[in-house]
C-alpha positions as CSV (number, residue, x, y, z in Angstrom):
1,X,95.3,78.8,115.5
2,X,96.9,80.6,112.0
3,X,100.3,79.4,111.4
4,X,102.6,82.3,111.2
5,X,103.8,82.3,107.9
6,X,107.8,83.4,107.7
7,X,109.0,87.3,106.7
8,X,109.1,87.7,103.1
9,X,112.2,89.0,101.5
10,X,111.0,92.9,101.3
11,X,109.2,92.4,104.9
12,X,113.1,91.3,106.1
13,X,114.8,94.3,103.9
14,X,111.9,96.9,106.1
15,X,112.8,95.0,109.5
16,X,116.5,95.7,108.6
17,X,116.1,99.4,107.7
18,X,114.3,100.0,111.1
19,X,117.1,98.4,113.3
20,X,119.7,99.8,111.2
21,X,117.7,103.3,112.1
22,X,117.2,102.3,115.4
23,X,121.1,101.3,116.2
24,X,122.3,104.5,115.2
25,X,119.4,107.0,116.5
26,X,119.1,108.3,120.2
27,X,122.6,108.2,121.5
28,X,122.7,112.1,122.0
29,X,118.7,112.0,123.0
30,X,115.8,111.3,120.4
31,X,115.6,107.9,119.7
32,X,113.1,108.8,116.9
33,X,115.7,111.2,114.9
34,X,119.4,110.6,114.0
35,X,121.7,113.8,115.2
36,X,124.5,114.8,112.5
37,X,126.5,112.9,115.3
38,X,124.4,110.2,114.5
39,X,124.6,110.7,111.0
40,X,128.3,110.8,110.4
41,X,129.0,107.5,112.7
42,X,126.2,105.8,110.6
43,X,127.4,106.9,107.1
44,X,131.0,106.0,108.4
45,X,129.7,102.6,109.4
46,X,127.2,101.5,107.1
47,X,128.2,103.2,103.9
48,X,131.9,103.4,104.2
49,X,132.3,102.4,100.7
50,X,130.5,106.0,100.0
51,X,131.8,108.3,102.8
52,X,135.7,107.5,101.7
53,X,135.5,108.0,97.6
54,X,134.2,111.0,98.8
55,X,137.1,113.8,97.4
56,X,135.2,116.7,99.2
57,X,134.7,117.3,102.9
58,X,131.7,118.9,103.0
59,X,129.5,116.4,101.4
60,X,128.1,114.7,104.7
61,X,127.2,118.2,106.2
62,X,125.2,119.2,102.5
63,X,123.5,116.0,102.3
64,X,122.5,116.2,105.9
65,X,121.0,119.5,105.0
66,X,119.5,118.4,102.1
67,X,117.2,115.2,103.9
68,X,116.4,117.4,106.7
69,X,113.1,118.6,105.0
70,X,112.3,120.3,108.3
71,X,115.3,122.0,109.1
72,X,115.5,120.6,112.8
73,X,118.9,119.5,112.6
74,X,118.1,115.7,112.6
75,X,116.7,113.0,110.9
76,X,113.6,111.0,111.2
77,X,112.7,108.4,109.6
78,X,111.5,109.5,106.8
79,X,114.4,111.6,106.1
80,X,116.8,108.7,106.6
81,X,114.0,106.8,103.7
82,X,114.9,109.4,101.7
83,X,118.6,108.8,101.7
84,X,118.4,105.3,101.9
85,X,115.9,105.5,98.6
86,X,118.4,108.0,96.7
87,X,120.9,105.2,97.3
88,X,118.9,102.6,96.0
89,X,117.3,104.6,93.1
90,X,121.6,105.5,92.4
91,X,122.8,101.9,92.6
92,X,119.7,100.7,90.2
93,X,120.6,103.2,88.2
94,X,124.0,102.2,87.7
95,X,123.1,98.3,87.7
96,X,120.9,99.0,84.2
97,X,124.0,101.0,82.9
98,X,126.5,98.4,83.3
99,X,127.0,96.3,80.7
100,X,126.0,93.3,82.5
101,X,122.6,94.2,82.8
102,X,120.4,91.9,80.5
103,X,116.2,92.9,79.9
């Protein structure tokens, strides 16, 4: 028998992602989509740091808007991707700017 080799780094980063979406999805019903319920508790939760520099109140509705490609009032999975690769694509973005950053 093939020993199991142990999760790579990027294989434990997509096995978070999923029980992060998981966690926060199907309290009010789909377990497959996240509700703007949903939504709000996980921005509040897991991106704090982004939901309170936020000066304007009506960000969390618009971006909810915005990722839900097919206008059914929630997210699946590959809206919440979407937000969660904006984030990432933002943050990168911001890493090569700093002056830190080395090539």
């Amino acid at each position: 028998m093939a020993k199991m080799s142990s999760p790579t780094e990027t294989e434990r980063c997509i096995e978070s992602l999923i029980a992060v979406f998981q966690k926060f999805a199907g309290k009010e019903g789909n377990n497959c989509t996240l509700s703007k319920t949903e939504f709000l508790t996980f921005m509040n939760t897991e991106l704090a740091a982004f939901t309170k520099n936020q000066k304007d109140p009506g960000v969390l509705d618009r971006m909810m808007k915005k990722l839900d490609l097919n206008s059914d009032g929630q997210l699946d999975f590959q809206e919440f991707l979407n937000l969660i690769g904006g984030m990432a694509i933002a943050c990168h973005d911001s890493f090569t700017k700093s002056p830190h950053f080395r090539k």
